[in-house]
N, C-alpha and C positions, 0 to 999 in steps of 0.2 A: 620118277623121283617125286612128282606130286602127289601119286597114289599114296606113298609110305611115308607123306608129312601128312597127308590128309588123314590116317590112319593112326599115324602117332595122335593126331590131336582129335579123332576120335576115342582111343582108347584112353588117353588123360581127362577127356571130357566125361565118359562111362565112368570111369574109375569114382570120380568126385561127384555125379550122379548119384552112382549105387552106394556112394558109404553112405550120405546123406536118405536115401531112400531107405535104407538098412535101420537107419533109428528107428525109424516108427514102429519096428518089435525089438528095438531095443531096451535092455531092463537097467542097464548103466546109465549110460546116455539120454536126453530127450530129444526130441527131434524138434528143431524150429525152424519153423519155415526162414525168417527172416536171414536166417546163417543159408540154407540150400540158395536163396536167390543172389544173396551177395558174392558166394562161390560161382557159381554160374557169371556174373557179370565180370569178376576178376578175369577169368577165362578167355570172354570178350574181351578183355584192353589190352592181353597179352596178344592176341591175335591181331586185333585192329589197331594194336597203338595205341588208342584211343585214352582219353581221360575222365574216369568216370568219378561222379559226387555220389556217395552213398549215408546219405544220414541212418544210424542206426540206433535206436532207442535202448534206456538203460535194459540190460538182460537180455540181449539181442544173443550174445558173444561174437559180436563180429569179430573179434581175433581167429575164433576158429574156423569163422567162415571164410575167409583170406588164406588161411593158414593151408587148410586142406587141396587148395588147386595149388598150391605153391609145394606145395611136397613133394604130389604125385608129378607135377611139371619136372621138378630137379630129377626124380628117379626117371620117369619113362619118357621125358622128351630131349632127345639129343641135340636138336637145333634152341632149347632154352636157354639162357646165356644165364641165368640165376636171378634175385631179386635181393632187392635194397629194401627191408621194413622201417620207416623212419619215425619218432616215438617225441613225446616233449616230457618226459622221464626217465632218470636211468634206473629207477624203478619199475616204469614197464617196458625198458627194456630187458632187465631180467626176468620178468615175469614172462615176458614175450621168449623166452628164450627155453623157457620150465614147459613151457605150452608146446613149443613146437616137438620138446622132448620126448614128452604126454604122448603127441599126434605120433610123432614117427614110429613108438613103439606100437602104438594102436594101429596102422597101418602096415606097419612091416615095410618103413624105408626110412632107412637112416639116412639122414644129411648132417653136414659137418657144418656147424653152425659156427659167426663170431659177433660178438657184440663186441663194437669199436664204442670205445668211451675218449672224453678229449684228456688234452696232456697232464689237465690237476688230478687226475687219477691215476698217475703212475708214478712210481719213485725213480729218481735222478742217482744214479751211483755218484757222478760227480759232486753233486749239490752236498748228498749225505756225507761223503767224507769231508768234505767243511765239516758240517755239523759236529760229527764225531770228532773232531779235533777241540771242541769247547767242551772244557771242564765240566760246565753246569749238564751236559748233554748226557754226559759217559755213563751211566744206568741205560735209557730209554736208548741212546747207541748200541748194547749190546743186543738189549730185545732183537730191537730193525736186523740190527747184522745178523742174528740167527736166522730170522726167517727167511732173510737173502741168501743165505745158502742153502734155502730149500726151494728157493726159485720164486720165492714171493716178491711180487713188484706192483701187486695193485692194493689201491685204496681201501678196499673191501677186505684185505688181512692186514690191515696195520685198523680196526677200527678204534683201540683204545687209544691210537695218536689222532689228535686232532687237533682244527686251528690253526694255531701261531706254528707248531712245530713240522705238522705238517705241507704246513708253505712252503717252509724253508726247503724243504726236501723233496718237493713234488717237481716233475716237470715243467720248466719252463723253455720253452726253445730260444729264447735267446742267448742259452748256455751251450745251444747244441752244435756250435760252431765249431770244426777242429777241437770235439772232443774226442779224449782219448780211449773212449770206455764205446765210441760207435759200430764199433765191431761186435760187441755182446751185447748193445745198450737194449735192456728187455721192451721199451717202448720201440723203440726205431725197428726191432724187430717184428712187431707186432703190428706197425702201422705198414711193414714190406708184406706181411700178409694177410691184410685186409686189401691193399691194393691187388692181390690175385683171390681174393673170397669169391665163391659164388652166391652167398647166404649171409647176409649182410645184417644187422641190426645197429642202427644207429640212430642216434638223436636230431631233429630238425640245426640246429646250431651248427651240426659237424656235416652235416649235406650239403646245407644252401651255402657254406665257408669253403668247407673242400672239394665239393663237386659241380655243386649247381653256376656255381658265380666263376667259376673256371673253366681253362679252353679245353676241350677235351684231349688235348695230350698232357696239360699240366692235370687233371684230378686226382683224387687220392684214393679215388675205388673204381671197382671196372664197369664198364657199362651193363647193365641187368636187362635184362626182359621184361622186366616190369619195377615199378617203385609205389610202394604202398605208405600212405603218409596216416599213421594214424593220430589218433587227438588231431585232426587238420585243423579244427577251430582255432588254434594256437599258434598259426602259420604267418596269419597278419601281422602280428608282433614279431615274431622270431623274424623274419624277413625286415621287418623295420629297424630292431637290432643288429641286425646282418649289414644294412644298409648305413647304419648312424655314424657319421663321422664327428670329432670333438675340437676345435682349435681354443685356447688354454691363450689367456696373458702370459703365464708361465712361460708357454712353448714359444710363444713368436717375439719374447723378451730375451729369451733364452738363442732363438737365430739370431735376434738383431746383434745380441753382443760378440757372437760367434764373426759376424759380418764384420763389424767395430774390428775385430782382432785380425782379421785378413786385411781388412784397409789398412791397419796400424793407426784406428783412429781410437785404441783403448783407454788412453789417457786422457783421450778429450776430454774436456769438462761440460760443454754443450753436446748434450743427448735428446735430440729433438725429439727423436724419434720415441724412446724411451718415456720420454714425459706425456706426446700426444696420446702413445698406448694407454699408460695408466688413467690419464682423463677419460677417454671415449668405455673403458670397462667400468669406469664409478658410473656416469649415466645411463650407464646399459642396467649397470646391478640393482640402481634407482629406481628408474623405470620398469623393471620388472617386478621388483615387487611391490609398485603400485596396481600394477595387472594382476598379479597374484589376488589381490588384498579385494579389487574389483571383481575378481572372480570367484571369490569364498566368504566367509562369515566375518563379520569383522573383528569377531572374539578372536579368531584362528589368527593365534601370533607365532607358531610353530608352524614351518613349510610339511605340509603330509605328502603333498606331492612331489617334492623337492623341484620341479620343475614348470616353467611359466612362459605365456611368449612375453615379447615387449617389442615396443613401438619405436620405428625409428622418427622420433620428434626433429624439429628443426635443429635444435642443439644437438639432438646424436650426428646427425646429418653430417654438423659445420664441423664435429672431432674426427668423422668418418675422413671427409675430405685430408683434415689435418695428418690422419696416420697414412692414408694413401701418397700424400707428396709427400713425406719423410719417408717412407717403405719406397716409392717409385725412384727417386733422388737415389738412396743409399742401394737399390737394383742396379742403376746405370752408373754407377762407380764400381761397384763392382764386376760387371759385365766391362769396364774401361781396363778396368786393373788387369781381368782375364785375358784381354785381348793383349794390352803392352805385354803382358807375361809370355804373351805368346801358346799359356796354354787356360784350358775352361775349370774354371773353381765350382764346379755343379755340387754340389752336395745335400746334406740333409736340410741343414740352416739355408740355401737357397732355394731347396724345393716349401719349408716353411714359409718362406719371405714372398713368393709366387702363389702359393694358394692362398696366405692372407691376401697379399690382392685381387685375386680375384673373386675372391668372395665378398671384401667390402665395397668392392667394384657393383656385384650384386645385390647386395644389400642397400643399395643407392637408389634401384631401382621403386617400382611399386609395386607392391605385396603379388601383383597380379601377373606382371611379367617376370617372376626371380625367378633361377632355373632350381633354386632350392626352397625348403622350408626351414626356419631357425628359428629357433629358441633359446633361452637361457638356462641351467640347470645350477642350481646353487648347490655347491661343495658337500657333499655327506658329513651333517654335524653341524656344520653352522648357515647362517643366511649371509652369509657377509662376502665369500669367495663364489665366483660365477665364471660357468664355461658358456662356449658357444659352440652351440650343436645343430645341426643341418640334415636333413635328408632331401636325396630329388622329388622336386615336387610327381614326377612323372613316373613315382615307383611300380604301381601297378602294372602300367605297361612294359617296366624292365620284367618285374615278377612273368607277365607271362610270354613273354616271348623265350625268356628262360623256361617256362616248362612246355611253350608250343616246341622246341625245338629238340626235345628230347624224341631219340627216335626208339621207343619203348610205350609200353602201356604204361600209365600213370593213377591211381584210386586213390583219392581224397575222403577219408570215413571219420567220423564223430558221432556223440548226438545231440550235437547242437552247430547244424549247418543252414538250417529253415530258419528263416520267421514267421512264416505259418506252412500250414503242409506242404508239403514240396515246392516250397518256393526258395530256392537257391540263389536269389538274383544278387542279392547284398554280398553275400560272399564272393560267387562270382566275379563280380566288381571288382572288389576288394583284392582280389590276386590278377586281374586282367584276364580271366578268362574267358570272358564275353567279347574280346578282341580277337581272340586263337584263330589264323585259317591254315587250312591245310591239316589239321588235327583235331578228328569229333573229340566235342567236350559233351559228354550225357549225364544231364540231370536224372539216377535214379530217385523211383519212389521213395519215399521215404521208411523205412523198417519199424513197423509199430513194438511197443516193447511189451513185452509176452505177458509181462507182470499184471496185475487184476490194480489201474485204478479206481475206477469206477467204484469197486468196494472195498477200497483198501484205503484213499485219502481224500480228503477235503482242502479246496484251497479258501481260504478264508482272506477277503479284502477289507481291510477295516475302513471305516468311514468317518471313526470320529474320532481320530490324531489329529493334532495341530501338523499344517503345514508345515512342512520344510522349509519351506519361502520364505515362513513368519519370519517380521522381520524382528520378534521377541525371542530371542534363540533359548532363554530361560523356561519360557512355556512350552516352546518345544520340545524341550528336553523332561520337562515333568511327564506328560504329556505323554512322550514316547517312552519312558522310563516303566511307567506307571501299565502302558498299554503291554510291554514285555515282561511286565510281574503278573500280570493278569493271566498269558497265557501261557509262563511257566510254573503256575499255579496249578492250570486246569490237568496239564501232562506231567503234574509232581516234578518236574525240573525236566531232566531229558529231553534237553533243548539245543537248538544251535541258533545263534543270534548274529547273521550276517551283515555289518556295516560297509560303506562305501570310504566310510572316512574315520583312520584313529582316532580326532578328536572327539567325535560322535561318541564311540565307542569306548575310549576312556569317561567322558563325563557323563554317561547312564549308566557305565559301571560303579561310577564314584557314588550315582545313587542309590545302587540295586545294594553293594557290601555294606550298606546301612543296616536293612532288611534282616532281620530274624528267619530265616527260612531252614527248611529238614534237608535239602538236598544243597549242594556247593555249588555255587558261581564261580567258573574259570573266566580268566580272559587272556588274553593272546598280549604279552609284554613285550616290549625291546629288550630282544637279547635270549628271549626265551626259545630254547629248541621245541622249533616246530610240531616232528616227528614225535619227541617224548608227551606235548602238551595233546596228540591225538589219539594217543596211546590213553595219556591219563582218562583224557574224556569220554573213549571207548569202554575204556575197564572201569568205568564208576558210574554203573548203569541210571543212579539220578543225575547225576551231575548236569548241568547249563556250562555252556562256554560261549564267551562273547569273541567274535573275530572278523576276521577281516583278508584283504591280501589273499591267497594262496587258497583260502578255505571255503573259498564259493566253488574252488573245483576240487582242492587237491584233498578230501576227505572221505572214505569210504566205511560207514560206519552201520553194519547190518544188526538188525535186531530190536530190544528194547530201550536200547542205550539215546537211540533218535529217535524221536515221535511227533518233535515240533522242529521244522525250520522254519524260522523268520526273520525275513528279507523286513529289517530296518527302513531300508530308504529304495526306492527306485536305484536301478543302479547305471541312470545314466553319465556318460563317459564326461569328464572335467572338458572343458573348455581350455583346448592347447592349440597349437598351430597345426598339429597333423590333423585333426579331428575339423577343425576351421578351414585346413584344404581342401580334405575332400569334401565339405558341405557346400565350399564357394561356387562349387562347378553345377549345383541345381539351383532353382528358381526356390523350391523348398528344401532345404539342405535339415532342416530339421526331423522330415518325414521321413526321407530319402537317406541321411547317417546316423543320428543322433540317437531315432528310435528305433532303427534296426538294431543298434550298437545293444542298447538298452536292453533288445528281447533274448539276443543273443548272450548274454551274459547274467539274463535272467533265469533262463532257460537253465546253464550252468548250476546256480546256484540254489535254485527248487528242485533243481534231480539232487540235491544231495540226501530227500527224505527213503525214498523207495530204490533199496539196492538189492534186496534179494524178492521172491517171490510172498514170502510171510511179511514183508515189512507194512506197517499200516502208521498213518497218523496225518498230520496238519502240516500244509503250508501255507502262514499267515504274511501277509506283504500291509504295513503298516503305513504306508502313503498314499497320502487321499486324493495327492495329484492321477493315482491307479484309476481312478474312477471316468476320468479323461479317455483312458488308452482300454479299457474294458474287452470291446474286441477281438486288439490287436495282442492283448496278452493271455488269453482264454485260446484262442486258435492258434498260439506258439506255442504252447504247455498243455501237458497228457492229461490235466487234471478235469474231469468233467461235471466234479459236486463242487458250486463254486457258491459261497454265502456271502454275506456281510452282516451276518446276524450271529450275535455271541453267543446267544441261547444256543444258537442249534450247533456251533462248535463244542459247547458243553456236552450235548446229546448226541455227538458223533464219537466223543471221548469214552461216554457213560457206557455204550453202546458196541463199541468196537477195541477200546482198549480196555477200562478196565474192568469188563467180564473177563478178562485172561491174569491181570492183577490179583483179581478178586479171588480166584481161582487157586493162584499160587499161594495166597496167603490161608486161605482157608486148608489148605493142604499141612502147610509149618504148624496152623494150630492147633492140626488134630494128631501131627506128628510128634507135637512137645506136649500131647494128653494120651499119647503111647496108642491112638489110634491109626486103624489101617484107613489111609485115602484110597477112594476109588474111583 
């Protein structure tokens, strides 16, 4: 029986060898190295368990180097139980979905693939017949209704409904109770067979929710042979989201009355408890955003971050006390009442009333012994309403004893997992995988990106912006305004202008739409769709766009259309409590989080210039604090022509871009003088 495992898993090992060996006369295809070894490594963690880190640099295609041992596995290994692809897009997860298509016809083995999407991407029969019952509705009701009887139920064929209408009518499982539609409901069908897929594609949110954080007889998909996480860089956060729990004045106002109404104490007029809540959230909401205010510019009267920590002062302390004996009192009356009844009144409103205690229970403590971390998040839209939000301080170690314990191979790919070549350690950290025993965790090399930087871009550090620190935030901004018309002057605009911060971002736009210039200044508004404003910026080959958010990673824009990226501000992470937690636990917490954070999201943000192999031009990083970290951001980043000198970014422009400009142009004007170009 070992012969003919050993044998299976040499002929799948053969198999994803010889296609990769096969490129290199191939006339389709190229052959890169870096996809042959990250196939070969996947192999290993299916075999070993094992959890392997694979950084892979832009134009690697590590999708298909992943892809191709996961094919040949499902067709020719009978003992392979399937794989789980997990994605932080449902964009590539379609795309991941077109690729495997690609592969399996180009191989000759069809697998039956599913991309699980979560519930806002399906329609509710129940919800929509509300909807269709409203007058205003009955137009866009019949569209819906048509397509439902041709079996449509996801988001991707209703695209002209969107928004407000589409909420109404999308999934939400709190309506999926002793509904009557559960027998044909197209979701609940869909989610019964993704729990038997062998060929999984989902998103990091619907993994670590439905799979990872659950026992394995509750999961929502079946156990794989392997689980491939790709974008892993994204996993910090989504895991933090996964984790984040919210308790609301609303919510624990909303028990207490609940409580009141089982005592029969609703008419009372003295509401102790009611009144200490409201006090101890006004000096919470206070005190936050004086931390806020100590943590940003003092111009900055709009929250960008919406969220801040705050300090618990002696007065929050003396209110904390106060809501705990009005919360602890009105528990043991209620537990009295339970017991004379003779039977237990446990519900929602006492499971509320029990976690607010215990949590301001912990809140009492000091910063260093809480078993959580909290913060304050001000209401979307205004500074005025504040939740309180918490995660365990000891997340990392929940993170990885959650993926020591997966008994399957596990591949973490990006490219941007290093701070400098192969050093994985930050990361690592970061999920608890320098904890794992019992399960190899292997740091591969890192996969260099096939692309020509060396002759294709320049990182340019400028020297003479006014600090960010300055504490003249006006000269600043001249300053840096002045320094991004410079250098979407030299590239005729086709630019992208990365900030850290809207306010930033709005008030050097406010200076730049002064400006008389030949090509358009976009920027990134509230409210503006993303997607269409990528679009715009791609198809309007001068154009500049100013941004922020989403768009140090989420943009893929090949050709002439980018030729400058420039990194506005360092883009090191705000000063919050998570960021403050994990710094507390080193002697330098600056070195050790702050500036990893930093390289790692730099790193993100400078690959947005070079996305195909023709792509050429600048990335200019316009803080002078860069001058500090020189080093540590040259040996993170592929870039190896590194200046501080404007002339010669002039003469890498003169030089490498517009002899192709030049080109083109002298072409239209011997075209509109009925001359042949040659």
């Amino acid at each position: 029986m070992g012969e003919i495992k050993k044998d299976i898993e040499e002929n799948v090992y053969n198999l994803t060898d010889g296609f990769f060996e096969s490129l290199h006369d191939s006339k389709t295809l190229e052959y890169r190295e870096g996809q042959h070894t990250i196939a070969l490594d996947i192999l290993d963690a299916i075999e070993d368990h094992s959890i392997i880190l694979v950084e892979a640099g832009t134009g690697t295609g590590k999708s298909f180097g992943y892809l191709v041992p996961l094919i040949y596995s499902s067709a020719h290994d009978e003992k392979f139980k399937g794989f789980i692809i997990s994605t932080s897009s449902l964009a590539l997860q379609e795309q991941l979905k077109k690729d495997i298509s690609i592969l399996s016809e180009m191989l000759g083995e069809k697998i039956p693939v599913q991309v699980v999407k979560g519930q806002s991407n399906y329609l509710c029969e129940k919800r929509f017949e509300y909807f269709e019952t409203r007058k205003e509705n009955e137009k866009m009701a019949e569209i819906i209704r048509e397509r439902l009887r041709h079996g449509k139920i996801e988001k991707q064929d209703f695209d002209d409904i969107k928004g407000l209408p589409w909420k109404k009518i999308s999934v939400d499982v709190k309506n999926c109770e002793n509904c009557y539609h559960s027998g044909s409901c197209g979701y609940a069908l869909k989610r019964k067979s993704w729990a038997e897929g062998k060929a999984i594609i989902c998103n990091h949110d619907y993994l670590i929710s439905e799979y990872l954080k659950r026992d394995e007889d509750r999961r929502r998909l079946s156990s794989p042979s392997i689980i491939v996480f790709d974008e892993a860089h994204t996993l910090p956060e989504k895991f933090n989201l996964a984790y984040e729990k919210t308790i609301s004045k609303a919510s624990i106002e909303s028990a207490i009355w609940k409580v009141y109404e089982q005592l029969g104490m609703d008419d009372c007029d003295d509401k102790l408890a009611i009144g200490a809540l409201n006090d101890l959230f006004h000096k919470i909401r206070v005190n936050a955003k004086k931390v806020y205010n100590a943590n940003a510019s003092k111009e900055v009267e709009k929250f960008d971050t919406e969220t801040t920590g705050f300090n618990c002062t002696k007065s929050i302390v003396e209110s904390i006390d106060k809501v705990l004996k009005e919360l602890t009192t009105l528990h043991k009356y209620q537990q009295k009442k339970a017991c004379h009844d003779g039977r237990m009144r446990h519900n929602s409103a006492t499971e509320t009333i029990e976690t607010t205690i215990e949590l301001l229970t912990d809140l009492l403590k000091s910063p260093a012994n809480r078993r959580n971390v909290y913060w304050a998040n001000f209401v979307h839209g205004t500074n005025e309403r504040i939740e309180i939000k918490y995660l365990p301080k000891n997340l990392s170690t929940i993170i990885g004893k959650q993926l020591g314990r997966e008994k399957c191979g596990i591949a973490l790919t990006s490219a941007s997992l290093t701070t400098k070549k192969n050093d994985y350690g930050y990361f690592k950290k970061d999920l608890g995988l320098d904890n794992i025993t019992g399960k190899p965790v292997i740091a591969q090399f890192s996969q260099k990106s096939p692309y020509n930087y060396d002759a294709n871009a320049l990182l340019y550090m400028a020297t003479d912006v006014i600090s960010p620190k300055s504490t003249d935030r006006e000269l600043y901004l001249d300053s840096l305004a002045k320094k991004i018309e410079e250098l979407m002057d030299v590239t005729e605009g086709r630019s992208l202008v990365l900030f850290t911060a809207k306010k930033d971002m709005q008030d050097v736009y406010s200076r730049l739409k002064k400006k008389d210039k030949p090509y358009k200044i976009l920027v990134q508004e509230e409210g503006k769709d993303v997607s269409r404003l990528k679009e715009e910026f791609s198809n309007d080959e001068t154009s500049s766009l100013l941004a922020t958010g989403a768009f140090w990673e989420g943009i893929d824009v090949k050709g002439p259309s980018l030729e400058n990226v420039i990194i506005a501000k360092l883009p090191f992470p705000t000063v919050d409590p998570i960021i403050q937690n994990k710094a507390s636990i080193y002697s330098d917490g600056f070195r050790e989080v702050y500036l990893p954070e930093m390289l790692l999201k730099l790193k993100q943000g400078t690959g947005r210039l070079i996305r195909s192999e023709t792509d050429k031009g600048i990335v200019a990083i316009l803080d002078s604090r860069a001058k500090d970290y020189v080093e540590e951001i040259t040996s993170s980043l592929p870039y190896s022509n590194v200046t501080a000198d404007m002339e010669e970014v002039q003469r890498f422009v003169n030089t490498n871009l517009n002899k192709e400009k030049t080109k083109v142009k002298e072409k239209v004007k011997e075209e509109k003088e009925g001359k042949a170009w040659k």
